[in-house]
Each structure stands twice: as C-alpha cells, then as structure tokens.
Backbone as JSON Lines, residues from 0, in Angstrom:
{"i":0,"aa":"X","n":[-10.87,-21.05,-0.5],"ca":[-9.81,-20.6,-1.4],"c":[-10.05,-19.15,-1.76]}
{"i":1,"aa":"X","n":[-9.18,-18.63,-1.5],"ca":[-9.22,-17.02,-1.83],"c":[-8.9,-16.44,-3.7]}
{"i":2,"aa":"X","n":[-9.52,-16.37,-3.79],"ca":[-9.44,-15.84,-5.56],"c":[-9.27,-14.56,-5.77]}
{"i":3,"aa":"X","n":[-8.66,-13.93,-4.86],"ca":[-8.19,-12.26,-5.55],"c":[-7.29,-12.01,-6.07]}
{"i":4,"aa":"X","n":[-7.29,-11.24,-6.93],"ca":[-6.65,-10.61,-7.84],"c":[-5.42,-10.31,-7.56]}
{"i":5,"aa":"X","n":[-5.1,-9.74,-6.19],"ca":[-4.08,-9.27,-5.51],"c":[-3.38,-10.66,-4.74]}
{"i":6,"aa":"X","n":[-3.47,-11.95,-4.8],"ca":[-3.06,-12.77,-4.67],"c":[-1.55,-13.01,-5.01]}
{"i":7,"aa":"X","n":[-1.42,-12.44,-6.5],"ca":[0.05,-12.54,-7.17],"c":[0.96,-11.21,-5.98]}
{"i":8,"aa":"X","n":[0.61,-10.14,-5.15],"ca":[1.37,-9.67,-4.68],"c":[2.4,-10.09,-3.48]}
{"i":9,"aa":"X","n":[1.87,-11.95,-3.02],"ca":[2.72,-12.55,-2.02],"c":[3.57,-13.06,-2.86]}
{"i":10,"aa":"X","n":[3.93,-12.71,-4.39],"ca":[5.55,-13.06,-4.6],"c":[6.51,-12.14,-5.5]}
{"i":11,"aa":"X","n":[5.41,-11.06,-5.06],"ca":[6.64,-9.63,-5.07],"c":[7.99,-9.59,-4.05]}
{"i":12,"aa":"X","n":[9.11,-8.98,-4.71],"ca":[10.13,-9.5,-4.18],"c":[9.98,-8.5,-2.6]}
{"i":13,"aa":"X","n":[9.06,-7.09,-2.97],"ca":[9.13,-6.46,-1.64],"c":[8.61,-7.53,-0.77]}
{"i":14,"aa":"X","n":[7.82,-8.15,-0.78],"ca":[6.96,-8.61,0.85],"c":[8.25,-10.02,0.95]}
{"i":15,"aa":"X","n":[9.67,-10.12,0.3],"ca":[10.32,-11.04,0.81],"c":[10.82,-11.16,2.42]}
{"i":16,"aa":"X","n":[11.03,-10.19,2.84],"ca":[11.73,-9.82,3.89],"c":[10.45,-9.56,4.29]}
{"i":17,"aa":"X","n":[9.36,-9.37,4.28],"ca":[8.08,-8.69,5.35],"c":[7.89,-9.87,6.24]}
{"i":18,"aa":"X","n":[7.53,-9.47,7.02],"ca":[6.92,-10.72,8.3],"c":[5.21,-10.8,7.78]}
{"i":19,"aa":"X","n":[5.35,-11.95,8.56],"ca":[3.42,-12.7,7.73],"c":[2.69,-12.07,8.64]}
{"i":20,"aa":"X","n":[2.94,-11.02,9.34],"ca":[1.4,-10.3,9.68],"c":[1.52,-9.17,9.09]}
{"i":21,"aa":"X","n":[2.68,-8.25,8.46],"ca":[2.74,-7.29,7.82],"c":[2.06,-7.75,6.51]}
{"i":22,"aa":"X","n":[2.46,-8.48,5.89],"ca":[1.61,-9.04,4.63],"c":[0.28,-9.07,4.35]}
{"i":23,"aa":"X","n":[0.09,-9.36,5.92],"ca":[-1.51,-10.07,6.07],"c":[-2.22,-8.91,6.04]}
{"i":24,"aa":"X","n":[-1.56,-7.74,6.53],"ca":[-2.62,-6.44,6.75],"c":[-2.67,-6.09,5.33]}
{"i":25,"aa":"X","n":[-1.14,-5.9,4.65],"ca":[-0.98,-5.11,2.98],"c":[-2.36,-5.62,2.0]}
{"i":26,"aa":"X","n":[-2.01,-7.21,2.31],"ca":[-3.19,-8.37,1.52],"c":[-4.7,-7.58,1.95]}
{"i":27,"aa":"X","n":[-4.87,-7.44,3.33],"ca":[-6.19,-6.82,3.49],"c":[-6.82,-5.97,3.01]}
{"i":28,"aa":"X","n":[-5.82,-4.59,2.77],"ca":[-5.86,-3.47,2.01],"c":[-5.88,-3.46,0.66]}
{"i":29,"aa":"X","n":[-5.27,-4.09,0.14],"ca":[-5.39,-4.64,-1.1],"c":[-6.83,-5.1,-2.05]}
{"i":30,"aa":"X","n":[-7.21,-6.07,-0.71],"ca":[-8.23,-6.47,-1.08],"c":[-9.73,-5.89,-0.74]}
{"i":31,"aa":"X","n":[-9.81,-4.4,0.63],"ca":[-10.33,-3.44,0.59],"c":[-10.53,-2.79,-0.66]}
{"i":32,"aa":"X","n":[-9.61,-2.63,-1.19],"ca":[-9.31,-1.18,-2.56],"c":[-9.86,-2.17,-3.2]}
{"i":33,"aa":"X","n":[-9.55,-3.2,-3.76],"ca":[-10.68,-3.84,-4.7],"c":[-12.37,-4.13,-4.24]}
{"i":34,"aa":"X","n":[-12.4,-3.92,-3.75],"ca":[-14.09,-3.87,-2.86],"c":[-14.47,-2.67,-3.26]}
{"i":35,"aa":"X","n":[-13.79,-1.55,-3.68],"ca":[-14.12,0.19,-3.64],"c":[-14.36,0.59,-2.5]}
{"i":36,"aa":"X","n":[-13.72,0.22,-1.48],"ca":[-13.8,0.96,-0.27],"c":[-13.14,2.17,-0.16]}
{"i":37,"aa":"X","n":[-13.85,2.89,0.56],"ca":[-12.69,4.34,0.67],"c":[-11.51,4.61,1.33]}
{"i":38,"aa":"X","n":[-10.29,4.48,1.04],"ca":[-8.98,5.19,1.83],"c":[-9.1,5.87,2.61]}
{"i":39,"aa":"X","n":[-9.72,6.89,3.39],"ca":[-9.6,7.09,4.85],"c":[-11.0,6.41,5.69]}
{"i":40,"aa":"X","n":[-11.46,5.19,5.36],"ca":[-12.47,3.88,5.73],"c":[-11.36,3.19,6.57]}
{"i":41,"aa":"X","n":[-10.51,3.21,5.81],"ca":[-8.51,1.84,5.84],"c":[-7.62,3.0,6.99]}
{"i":42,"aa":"X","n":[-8.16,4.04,7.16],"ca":[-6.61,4.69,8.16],"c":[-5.88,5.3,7.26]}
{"i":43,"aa":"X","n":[-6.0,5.7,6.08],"ca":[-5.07,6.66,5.29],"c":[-4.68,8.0,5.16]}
{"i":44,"aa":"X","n":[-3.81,8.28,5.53],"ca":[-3.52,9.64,4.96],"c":[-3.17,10.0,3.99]}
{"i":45,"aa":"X","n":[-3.61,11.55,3.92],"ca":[-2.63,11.85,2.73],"c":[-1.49,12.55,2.92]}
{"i":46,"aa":"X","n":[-0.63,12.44,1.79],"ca":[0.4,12.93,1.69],"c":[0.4,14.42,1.04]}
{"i":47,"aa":"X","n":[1.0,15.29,2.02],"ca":[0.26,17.07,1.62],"c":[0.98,17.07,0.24]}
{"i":48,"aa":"X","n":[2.32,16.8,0.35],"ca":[3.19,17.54,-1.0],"c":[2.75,16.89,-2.28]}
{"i":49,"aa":"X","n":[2.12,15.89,-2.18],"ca":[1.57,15.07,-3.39],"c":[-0.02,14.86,-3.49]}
{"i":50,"aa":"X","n":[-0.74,15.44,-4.38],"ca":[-2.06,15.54,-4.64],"c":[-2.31,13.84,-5.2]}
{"i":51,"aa":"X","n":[-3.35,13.47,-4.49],"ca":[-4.13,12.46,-4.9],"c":[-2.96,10.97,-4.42]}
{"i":52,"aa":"X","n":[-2.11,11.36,-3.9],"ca":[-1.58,10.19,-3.05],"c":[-1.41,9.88,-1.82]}
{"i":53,"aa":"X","n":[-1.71,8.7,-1.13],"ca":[-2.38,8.23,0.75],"c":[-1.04,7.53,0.84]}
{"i":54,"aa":"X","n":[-1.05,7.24,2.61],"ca":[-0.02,6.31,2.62],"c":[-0.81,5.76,3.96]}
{"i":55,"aa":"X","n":[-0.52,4.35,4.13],"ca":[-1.07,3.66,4.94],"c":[0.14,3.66,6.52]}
{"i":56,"aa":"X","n":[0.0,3.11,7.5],"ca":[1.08,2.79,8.49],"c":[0.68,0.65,8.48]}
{"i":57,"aa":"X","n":[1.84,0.6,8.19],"ca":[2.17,-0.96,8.53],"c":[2.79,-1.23,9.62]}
{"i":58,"aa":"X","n":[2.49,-1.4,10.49],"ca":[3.37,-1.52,11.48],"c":[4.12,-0.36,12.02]}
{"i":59,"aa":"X","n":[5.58,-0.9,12.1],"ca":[6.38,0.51,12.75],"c":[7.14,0.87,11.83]}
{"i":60,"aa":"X","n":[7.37,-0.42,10.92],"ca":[9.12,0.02,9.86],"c":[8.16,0.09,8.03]}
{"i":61,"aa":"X","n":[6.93,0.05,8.05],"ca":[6.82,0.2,6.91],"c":[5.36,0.88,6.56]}
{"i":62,"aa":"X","n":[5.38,1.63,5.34],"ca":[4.58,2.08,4.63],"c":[3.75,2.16,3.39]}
{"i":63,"aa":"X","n":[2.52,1.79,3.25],"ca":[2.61,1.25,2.32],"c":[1.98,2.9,0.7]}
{"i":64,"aa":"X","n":[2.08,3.04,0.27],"ca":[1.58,4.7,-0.52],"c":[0.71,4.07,-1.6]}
{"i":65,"aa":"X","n":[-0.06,4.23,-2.13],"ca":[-1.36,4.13,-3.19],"c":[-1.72,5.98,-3.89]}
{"i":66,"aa":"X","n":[-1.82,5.37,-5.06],"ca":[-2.3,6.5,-5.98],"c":[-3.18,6.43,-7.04]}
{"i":67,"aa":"X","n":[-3.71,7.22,-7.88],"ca":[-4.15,6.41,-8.84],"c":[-3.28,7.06,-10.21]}
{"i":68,"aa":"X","n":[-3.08,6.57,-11.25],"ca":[-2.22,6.76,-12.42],"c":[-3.25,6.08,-13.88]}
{"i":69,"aa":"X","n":[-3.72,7.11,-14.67],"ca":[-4.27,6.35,-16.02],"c":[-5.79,5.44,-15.77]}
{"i":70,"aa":"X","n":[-6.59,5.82,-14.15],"ca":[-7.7,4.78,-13.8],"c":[-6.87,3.9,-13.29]}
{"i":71,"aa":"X","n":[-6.27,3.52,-13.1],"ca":[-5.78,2.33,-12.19],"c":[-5.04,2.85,-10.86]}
{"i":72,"aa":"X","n":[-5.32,2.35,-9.42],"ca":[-4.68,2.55,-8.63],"c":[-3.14,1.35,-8.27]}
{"i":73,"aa":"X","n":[-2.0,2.64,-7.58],"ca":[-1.04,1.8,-8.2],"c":[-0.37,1.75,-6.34]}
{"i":74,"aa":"X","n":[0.24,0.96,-6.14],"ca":[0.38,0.57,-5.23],"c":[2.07,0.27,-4.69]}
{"i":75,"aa":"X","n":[3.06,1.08,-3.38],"ca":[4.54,1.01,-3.19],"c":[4.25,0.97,-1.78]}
{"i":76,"aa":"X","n":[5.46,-0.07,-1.5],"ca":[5.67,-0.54,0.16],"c":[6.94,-0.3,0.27]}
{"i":77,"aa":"X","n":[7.02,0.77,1.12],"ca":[8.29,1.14,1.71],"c":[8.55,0.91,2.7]}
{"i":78,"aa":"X","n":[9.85,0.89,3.04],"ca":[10.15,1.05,4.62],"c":[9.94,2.79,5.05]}
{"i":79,"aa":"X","n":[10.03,3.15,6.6],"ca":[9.54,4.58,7.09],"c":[10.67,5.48,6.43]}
{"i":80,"aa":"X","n":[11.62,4.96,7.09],"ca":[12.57,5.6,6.71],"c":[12.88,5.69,5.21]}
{"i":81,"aa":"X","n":[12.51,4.87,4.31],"ca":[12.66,5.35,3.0],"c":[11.22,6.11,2.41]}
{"i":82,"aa":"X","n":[10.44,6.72,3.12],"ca":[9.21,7.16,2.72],"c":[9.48,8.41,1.94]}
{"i":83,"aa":"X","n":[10.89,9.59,2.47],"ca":[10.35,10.8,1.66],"c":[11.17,10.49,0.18]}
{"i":84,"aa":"X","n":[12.17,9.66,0.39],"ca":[12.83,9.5,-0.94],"c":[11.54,9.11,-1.8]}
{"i":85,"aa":"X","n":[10.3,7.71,-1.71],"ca":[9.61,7.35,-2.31],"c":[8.9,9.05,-2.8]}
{"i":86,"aa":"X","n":[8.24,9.61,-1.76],"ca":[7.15,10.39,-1.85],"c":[8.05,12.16,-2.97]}
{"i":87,"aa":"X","n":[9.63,11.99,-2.8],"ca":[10.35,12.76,-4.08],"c":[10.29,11.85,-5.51]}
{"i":88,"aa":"X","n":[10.49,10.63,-5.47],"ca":[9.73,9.76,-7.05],"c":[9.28,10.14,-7.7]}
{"i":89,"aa":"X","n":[8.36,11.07,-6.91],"ca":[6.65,11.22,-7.45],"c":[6.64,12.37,-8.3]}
C-alpha cells in the first residue's frame, strides 16, 4: 500500500482526461520531490523567463511546471500547447 502524500493528486480534476501512464510518471515525480531529490536528477528544465521555476516533459501533449512559493513547492500540469499562457500566470 502506497502512503504518500501525493496520493490525493489521482483525483484532481487535471489527471481526468490523462492516460494511466502519464499519471504514473506525474505520481513518480511527485513522489521524487518528496524524497528531496533534485529537479534536474528528474529531467527538468528551467524555464529562462521565470526564476526559480522547472518544467518537466510528460510525454508529447503535456507538461508538468513546479516552483516553490512561501517553502512549499507548488505544482501545474499543462498541456504543451498551453505552456506559455501557464508560464505568463506567473
């Protein structure tokens, strides 16, 4: 039985539409960053126009971006194509 923390993120409404191996990787990463592993350990980049925020590759159609905000790292899954709108949010 898996007891992480990040458990509650398989009923976020984003991963409704995700396919169960896209999930499976997000869940992985997820549960990396809680280990304190390092973001480019996971394949991350960063994002130049935004200081102190990575974005992962999921596949082909999605992305997932991590930051940290207040000590807590905070965590958005986009699709590619909606990546620069996310990464103007910011």
């Amino acid at each position: 039985m898996n007891t992480s923390k990040f458990n509650n993120y398989n009923q976020l409404s984003c991963f409704s539409g995700l396919p169960r191996c896209h999930r499976q990787a997000v869940q992985s990463l997820l549960e990396a960053f809680e280990s304190g592993r390092n973001p480019y350990e996971l394949g991350a980049r960063k994002v130049r126009s935004l200081k102190g925020v990575w974005r992962f590759r999921i596949g082909r159609k999605y992305r997932l971006l991590c930051w940290e905000e207040d000590g807590q790292r905070k965590f958005e899954l986009v699709t590619r194509q909606a990546l620069e709108c996310a990464i103007a949010r910011r």
